[in-house]
BAFIVEX-811154 format. One line per 2 residues: number of its first residue (from 1); their letters; for each residue x, y, z of C-alpha. Coordinates in pm, 1 decimal, m for minus. Example, Ala and Ser with C-alpha at 12.3 -4.5 7.8 and 13.67 -1.06 7.14 Angstrom:
<rs>
1 = AS = 1230.0:m450.0:780.0  1367.0:m106.0:714.0
</rs>
This chain:
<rs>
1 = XX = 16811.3:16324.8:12612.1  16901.7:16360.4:12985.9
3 = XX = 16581.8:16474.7:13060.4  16444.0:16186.4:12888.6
5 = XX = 16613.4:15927.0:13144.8  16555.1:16157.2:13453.1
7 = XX = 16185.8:16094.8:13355.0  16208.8:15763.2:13249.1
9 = XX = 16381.2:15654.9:13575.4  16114.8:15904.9:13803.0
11 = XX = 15831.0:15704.9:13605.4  15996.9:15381.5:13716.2
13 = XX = 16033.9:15434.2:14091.6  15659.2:15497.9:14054.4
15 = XX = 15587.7:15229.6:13903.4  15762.8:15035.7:14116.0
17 = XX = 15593.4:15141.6:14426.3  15262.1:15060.1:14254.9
19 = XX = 15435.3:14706.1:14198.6  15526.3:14690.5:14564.3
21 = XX = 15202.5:14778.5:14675.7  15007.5:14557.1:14465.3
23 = XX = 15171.2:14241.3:14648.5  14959.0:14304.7:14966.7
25 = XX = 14640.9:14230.7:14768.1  14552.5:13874.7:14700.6
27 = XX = 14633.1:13747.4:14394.4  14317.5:13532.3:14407.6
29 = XX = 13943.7:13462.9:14541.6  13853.9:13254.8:14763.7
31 = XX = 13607.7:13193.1:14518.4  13743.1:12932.2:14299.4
33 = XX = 13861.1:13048.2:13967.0  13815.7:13408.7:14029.2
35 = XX = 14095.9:13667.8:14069.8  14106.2:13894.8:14345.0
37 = XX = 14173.2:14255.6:14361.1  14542.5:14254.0:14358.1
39 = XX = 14543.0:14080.4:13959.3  14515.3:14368.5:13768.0
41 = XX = 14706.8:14637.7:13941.3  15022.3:14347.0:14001.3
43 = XX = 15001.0:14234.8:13586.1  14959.4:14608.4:13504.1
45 = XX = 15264.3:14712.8:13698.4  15448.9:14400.2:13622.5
47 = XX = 15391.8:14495.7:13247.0  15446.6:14924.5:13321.3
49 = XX = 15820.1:14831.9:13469.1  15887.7:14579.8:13173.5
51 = XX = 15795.7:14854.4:12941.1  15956.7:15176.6:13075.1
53 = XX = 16312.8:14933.5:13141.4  16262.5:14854.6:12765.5
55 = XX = 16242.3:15203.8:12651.5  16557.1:15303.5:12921.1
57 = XX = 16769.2:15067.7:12781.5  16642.1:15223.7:12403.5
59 = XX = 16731.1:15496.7:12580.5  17063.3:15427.7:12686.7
61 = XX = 17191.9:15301.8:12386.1  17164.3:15608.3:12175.6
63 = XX = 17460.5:15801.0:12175.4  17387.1:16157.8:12359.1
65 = XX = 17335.5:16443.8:12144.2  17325.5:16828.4:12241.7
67 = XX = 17001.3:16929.8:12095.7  16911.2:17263.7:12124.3
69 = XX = 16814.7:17411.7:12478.1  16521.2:17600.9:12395.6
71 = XX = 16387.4:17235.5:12281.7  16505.5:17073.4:12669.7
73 = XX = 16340.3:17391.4:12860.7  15985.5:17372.7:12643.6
75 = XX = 16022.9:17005.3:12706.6  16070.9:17072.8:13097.0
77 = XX = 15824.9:17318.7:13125.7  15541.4:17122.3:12894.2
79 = XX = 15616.8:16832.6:13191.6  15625.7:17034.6:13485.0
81 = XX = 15272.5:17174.8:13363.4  15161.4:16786.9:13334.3
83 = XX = 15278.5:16745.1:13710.0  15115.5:17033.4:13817.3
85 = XX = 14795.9:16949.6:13645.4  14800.2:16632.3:13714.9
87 = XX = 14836.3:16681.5:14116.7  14559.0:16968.7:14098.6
89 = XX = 14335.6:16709.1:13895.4  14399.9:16474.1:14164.2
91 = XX = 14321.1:16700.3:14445.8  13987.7:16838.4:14317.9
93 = XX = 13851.3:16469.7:14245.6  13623.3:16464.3:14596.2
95 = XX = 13578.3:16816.8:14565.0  13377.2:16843.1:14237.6
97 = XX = 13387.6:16495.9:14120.7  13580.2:16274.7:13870.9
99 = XX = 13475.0:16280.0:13522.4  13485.8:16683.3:13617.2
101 = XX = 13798.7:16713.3:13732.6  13935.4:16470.0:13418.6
103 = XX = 13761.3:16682.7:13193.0  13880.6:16978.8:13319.8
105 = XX = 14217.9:16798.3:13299.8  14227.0:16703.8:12896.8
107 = XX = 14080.1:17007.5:12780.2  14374.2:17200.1:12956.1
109 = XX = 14634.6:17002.2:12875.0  14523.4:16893.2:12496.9
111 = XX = 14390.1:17258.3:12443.2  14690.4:17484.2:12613.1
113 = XX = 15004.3:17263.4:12667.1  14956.3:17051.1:12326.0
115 = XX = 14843.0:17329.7:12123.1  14573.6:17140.3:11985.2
117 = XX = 14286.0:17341.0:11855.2  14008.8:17417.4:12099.6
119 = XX = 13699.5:17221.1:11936.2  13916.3:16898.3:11840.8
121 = XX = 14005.7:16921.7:12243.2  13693.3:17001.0:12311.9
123 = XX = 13532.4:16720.8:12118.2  13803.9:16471.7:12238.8
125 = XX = 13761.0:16560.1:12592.0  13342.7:16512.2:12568.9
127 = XX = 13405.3:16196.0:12368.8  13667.3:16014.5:12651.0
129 = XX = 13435.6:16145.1:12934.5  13121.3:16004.0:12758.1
131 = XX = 13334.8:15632.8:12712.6  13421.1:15678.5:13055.5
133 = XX = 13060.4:15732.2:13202.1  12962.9:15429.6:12989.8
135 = XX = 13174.4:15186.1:13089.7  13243.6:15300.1:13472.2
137 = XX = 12899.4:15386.3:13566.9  12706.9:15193.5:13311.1
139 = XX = 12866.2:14886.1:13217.3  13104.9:14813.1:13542.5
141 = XX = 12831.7:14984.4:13779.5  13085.2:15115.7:13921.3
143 = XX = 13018.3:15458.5:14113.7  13270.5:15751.1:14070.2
145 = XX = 13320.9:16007.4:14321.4  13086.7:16303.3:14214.1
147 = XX = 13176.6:16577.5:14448.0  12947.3:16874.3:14492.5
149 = XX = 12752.7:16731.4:14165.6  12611.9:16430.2:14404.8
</rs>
C-alpha cells in the first residue's frame, strides 16, 4: 500500500512537469479555429493529474494493511524492471528506430515481467505495432524515427 502512494505521487510530479511544460506551447493557431500544438499535451496532462489525484485520494482513504512482503518486493522489483525497460526503450529509439525499440519493449515486458505466454505476447506486440504503423505513418503521415532501419 505504501508503495502504491510512493508511485502514485512519483507518477504525479511527472505528470506535472508535462503540465508545466505544456503551457509554453500555444494553446491556439493563428489559424482561426484551429488548435495549436500545446492542446493536446495541456488537456492530456490536465486530465493525467485529475486522474492519478483521484486514485491518491482512493488511495488514501483505505485503511493500511500489512500484506505480505514477498507480495511488496515482487511488486518493487516487477516496477523497477518497467523503469529500467522503459529508460533502455527510450534510449535505443534513434538508435534502431521506434516501432523497434516498442516492440522490443512489449514483448519483454508482456512476455517476461507479466508472465504472459510467449505467442499471446508475441501476437499482441505484432498487432499494437501494426495499429501503430497504420495510424502514425499511414493515416497521420507522420514519420517515426527509424534508426539504422532508415
Amino acid at each position: 500500500m505504501l508503495l502504491e502512494r510512493y508511485f502514485g505521487f512519483f507518477l504525479l510530479l511527472i505528470c506535472s512537469i508535462f503540465l508545466t511544460m505544456s503551457f509554453g506551447l500555444p494553446l491556439y493557431s493563428t489559424n482561426v479555429g484551429a488548435v495549436g500544438p500545446g492542446f493536446f499535451p495541456r488537456i492530456i496532462s490536465i486530465m493525467l493529474v485529475l486522474l492519478i489525484c483521484l486514485h491518491l485520494i482512493q488511495i488514501m482513504r483505505k485503511k493500511i494493511i500489512k500484506s505480505e512482503e514477498g507480495g511488496d518486493k515482487k511488486i518493487l522489483l516487477q516496477q523497477t524492471y518497467l523503469m529500467v525497460f522503459l529508460a533502455v526503450t527510450i534510449g535505443l529509439t534513434q538508435l534502431i528506430g521506434m516501432l523497434v525499440s516498442i516492440g522490443v519493449f512489449m514483448f519483454t515486458i508482456l512476455a517476461f515481467v507479466q508472465k504472459i505466454p510467449w505467442f499471446k505476447a508475441l501476437t499482441f506486440t505484432m498487432v499494437v505495432l501494426v495499429m501503430m504503423y497504420a495510424i502514425f505513418v499511414l493515416w497521420l503521415e507522420s514519420p517515426l524515427p527509424l534508426g539504422i532501419f532508415g
